[in-house]
N, C-alpha and C positions, 0 to 999 in steps of 0.2 A: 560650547559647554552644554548649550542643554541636548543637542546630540548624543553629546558622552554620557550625559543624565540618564536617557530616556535609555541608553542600551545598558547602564548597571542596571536599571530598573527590570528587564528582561532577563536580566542573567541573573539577578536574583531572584526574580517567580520563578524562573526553569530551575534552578535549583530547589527551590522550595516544595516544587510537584515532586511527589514520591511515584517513583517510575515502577511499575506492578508487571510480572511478566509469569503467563502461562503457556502452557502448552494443547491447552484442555479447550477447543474452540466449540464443542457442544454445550457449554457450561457459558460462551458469553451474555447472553440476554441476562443472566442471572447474576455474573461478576458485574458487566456495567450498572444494573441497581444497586449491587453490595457496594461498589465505588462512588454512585452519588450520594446514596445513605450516610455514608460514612462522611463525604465530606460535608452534607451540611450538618451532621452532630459534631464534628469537630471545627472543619473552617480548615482540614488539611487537605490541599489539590493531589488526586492521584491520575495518572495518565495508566490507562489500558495498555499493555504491549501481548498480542497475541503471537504468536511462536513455533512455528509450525516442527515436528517434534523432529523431521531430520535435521533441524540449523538448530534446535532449541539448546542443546549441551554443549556447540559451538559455541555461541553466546557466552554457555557458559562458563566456557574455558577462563574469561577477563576475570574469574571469581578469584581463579588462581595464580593468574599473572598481576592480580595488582589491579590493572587498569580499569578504562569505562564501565562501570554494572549495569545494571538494575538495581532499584534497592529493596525492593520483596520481589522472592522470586516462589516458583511451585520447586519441590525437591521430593524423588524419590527416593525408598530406600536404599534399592539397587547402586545408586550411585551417591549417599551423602555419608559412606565411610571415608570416601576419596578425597569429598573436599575437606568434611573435618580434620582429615590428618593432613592438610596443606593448612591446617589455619585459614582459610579461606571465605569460613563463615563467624560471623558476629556474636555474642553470645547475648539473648534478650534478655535484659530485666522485666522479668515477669512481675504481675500483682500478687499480691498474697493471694487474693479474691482469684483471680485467675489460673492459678497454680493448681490452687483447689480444684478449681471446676473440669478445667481437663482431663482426658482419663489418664489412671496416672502408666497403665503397661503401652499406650501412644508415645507418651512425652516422654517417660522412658526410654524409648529408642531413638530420641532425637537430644538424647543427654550424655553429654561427656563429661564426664571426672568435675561431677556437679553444675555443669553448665547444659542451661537450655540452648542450644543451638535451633531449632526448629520447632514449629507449634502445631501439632496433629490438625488434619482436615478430618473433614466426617468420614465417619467410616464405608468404604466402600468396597461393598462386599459380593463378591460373584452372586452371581443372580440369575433364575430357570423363569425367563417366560416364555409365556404360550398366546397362542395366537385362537383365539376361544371360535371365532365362527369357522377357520377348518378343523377344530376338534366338532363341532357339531355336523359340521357338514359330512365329515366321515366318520360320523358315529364315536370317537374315541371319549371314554367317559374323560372329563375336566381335573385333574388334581387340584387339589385344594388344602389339602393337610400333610398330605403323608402318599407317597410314590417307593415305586422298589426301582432300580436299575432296568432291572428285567420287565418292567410293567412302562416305564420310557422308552425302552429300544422297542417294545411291541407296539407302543403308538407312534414311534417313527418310521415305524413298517409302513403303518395305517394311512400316516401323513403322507409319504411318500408317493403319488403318483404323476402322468402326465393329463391336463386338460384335452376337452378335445380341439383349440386351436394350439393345440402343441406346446402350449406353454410346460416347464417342469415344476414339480411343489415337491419342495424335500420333504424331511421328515425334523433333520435338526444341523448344526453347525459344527459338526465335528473335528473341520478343519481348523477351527481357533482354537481346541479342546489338545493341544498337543502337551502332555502329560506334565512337561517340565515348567508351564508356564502356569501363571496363576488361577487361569481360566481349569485348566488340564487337575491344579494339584487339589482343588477344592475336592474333587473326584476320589485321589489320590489320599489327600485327609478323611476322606470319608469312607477309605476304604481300611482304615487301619494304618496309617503313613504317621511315621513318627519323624520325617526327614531325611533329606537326600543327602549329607551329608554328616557325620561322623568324627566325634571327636577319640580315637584310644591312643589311651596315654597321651604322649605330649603331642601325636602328630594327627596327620587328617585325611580322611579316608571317601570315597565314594559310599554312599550305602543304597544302593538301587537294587534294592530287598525285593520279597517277593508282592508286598503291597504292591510297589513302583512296574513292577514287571505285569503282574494282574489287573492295572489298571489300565496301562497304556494298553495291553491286549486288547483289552473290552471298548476303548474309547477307537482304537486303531480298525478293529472290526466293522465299527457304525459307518466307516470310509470307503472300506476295499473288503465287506464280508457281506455287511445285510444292505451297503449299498443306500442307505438313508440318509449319507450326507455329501455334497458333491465334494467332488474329488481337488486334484490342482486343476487339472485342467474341462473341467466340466459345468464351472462357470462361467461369464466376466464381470459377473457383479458379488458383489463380498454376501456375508453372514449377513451383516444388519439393512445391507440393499434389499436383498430375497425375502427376511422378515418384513419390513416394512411393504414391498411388492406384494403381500400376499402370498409369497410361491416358499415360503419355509413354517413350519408348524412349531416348532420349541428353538429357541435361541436363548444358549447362556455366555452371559459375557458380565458385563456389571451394572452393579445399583443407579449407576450416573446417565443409565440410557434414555428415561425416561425424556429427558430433553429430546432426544435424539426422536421417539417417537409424536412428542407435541409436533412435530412437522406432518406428519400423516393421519388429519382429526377420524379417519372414518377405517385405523386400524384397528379392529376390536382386542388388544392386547389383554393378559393380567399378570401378574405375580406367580410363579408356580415354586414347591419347596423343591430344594435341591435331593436328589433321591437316595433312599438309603442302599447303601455300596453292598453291605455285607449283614448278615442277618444279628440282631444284638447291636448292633453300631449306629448310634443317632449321624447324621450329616453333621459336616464340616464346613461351615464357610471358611473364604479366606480373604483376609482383608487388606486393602493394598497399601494406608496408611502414607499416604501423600501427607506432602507441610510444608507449612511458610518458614523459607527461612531470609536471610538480611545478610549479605554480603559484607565479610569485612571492609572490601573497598567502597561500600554505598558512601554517598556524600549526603546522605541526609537517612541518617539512622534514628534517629529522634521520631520523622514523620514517619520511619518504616515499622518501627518496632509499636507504634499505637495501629496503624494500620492492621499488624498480623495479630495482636492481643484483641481487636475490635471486631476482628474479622473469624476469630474462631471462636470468641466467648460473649459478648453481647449476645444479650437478650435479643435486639434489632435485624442483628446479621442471622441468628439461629433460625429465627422467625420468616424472614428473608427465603432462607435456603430451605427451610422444611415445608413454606405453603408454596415454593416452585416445584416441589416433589422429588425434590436432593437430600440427604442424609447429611443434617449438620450436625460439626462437632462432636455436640452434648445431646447425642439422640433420640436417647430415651426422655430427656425432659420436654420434645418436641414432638411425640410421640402422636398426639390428638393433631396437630397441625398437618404433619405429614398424611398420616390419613386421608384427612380434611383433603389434601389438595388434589388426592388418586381415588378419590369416590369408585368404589366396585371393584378396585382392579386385586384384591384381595393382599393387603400391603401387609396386613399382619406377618404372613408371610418371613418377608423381610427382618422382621422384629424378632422374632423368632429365633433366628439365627444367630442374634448378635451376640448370645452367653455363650455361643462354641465358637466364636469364629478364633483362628490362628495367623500369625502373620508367616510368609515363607521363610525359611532357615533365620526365625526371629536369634537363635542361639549360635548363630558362626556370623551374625551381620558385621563385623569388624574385624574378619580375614581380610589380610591384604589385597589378596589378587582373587578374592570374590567374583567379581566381573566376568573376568577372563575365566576362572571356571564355568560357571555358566554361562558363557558364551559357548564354552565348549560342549557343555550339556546340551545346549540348542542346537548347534549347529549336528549332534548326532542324532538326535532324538527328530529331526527336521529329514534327515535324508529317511527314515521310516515315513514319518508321515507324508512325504512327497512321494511315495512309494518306489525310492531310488536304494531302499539296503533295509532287509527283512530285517523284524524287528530284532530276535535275539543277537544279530549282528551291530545292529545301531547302537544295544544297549553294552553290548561287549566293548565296542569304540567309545562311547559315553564313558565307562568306567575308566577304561584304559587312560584317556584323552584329560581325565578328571584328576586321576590320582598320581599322573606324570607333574600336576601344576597343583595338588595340595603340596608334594612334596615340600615346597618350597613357602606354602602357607606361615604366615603367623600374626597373632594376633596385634593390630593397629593401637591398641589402650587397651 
């Protein structure tokens, strides 16, 4: 009997842990404190599940079939019209207080026909930094307010050389800058890009205009023209290796890197504004808008739906994420903290951005086969920048390849 005792007693703590599951493993040191925060202001057990991002949407198939979950999970936009429209996801009873406080065009995207399905993360927003001692080293003045396009590709001229034990120093990462992706569209937003996609009349269309075409030019150039960002085969270490290494001068990718650099105390990193595309046209962030959401199947939604309300709008958690030097939530009200915790590296910057930033095709997110169009976008937009199919070629197949699978688009809700 008390064998039997002692194992309900087990099965009922394991159920009572609210099981947490991310994809974002540069963001641990920070989640594991927001997890014990949390549980001693409540007294609810949360267990860490880290998820590495090719099994993470495996996983997350069980949302759809019913079975074993997680019960807070991370969700992107990309993929949470899919689950929504399986019913898959839980709808949270939010606080009055809390409704408030979130932004409301976030939570809006994570809302269906009045329900909160998901609870916005901080904003995270493509991000230009620079690597300050080889701008000084090669002479290139520092941005700090305001850049042109053309004044970044000449400092990636600048950046660009070989040491003399042969090591190579880029100039910037142009290889993650591939037009169609969020890193690529900031570019693209900031050159006049109203989106890649099209609604006339009732049906839907590619629209890879001449924004889309003029920027993938200029970003494609920085690869296989002025030769300032290495190519496929010209490294075997990534963008954020080479920055950290030393051997890359401007890397843009996102706000959440900053972790990623606490590992190399002795890189002189900062903040740089993303540059203006076109003359008259302030920059464009873009913001990727990550969220908690709670699986219809969770077995303890109670513990998951305080978790995800605690986790994006306390005071605790904001305070948490913005003195580790992450973008919580409710940004601007952390605004002195964050600073606080990037002393010099000119964060303002960042802040700046956040009254133009755009979400990618915020206005088709609930086409059905979304996905699969962009997948196709990538997949042609990819053989240019591999440098396997010139550009107006890729973008000829991009279109083609696009409006073969709108045909058949329509809207989910």
């Amino acid at each position: 009997m008390k064998r039997v005792l002692a194992a309900l007693v087990l099965v009922a703590a394991a159920l009572a842990q609210v099981q947490y599951a991310t994809w974002d493993g540069t963001r641990q040191k920070v989640d594991e404190r927001l997890i014990k925060a949390f549980g001693e202001a409540t007294g609810v057990r949360v267990a860490y599940n880290l998820v590495p991002w090719g099994t993470y949407w495996q996983k997350a198939s069980a949302m759809v079939a019913g079975g074993t979950t997680f019960d807070v999970m991370w969700m992107n936009l990309d993929n949470f019209p899919f689950y929504a429209s399986q019913k898959a996801l839980s709808p949270i009873p939010l606080s009055a207080e809390a409704r408030n406080a979130l932004p409301k065009g976030a939570l809006d995207l994570y809302t269906v026909r009045g329900q909160v399905l998901g609870l916005p993360l901080g904003p995270q927003v493509v991000t230009v930094y620079i690597n300050r001692k080889l701008f000084q080293e090669r002479g290139v003045p520092i941005p700090k307010d305001s850049w042109t396009f053309e004044e970044m590709r000449e400092a990636a001229k600048r950046l660009t050389f070989t040491r003399p034990d042969g090591k190579k120093v880029w100039g910037i990462n142009a290889m993650d800058l591939q037009v169609d992706t969020e890193y690529g569209m900031a570019f693209y937003y900031s050159n006049g890009g109203t989106g890649l996609i099209r609604k006339v009349g009732d049906r839907y269309e590619a629209n890879l205009d001449e924004a889309f075409q003029d920027t993938a030019r200029r970003l494609l150039d920085l690869i296989y023209v002025d030769r300032v960002s290495p190519g496929p085969q010209d490294s075997t270490l990534q963008g954020y290796q080479l920055f950290q290494a030393g051997q890359m001068g401007i890397y843009v990718l996102g706000s959440w890197m900053t972790e990623v650099w606490k590992a190399t105390p002795d890189l002189d990193w900062a903040f740089a504004p993303l540059p203006v595309m076109r003359k008259g046209l302030e920059p464009v962030g873009v913001y990727s808008v990550h969220a908690l959401v709670v699986p219809a199947a969770s077995k303890n939604k109670e513990g998951a739906y305080r978790l995800a309300e605690w986790y994006t709008t306390s005071p605790q958690s904001q305070r948490i994420l913005a003195g580790a030097g992450l973008m919580p939530t409710l940004a601007e009200g952390y605004r002195s903290t964050y600073l606080q915790a990037l002393p010099g590296r000119n964060g303002d910057v960042v802040f700046r951005q956040l009254p133009r930033m755009v979400v990618r095709h915020a206005d088709v997110r609930n086409l059905s086969n979304l996905p699969e169009v962009l997948d196709a976008l990538h997949s042609a937009m990819n053989l240019a920048w591999t440098g396997n199919l010139p550009l107006d070629k890729a973008i000829e197949k991009a279109r083609a390849d696009m409006n073969a699978l709108l045909r058949n688009s329509k809207p989910l809700w």
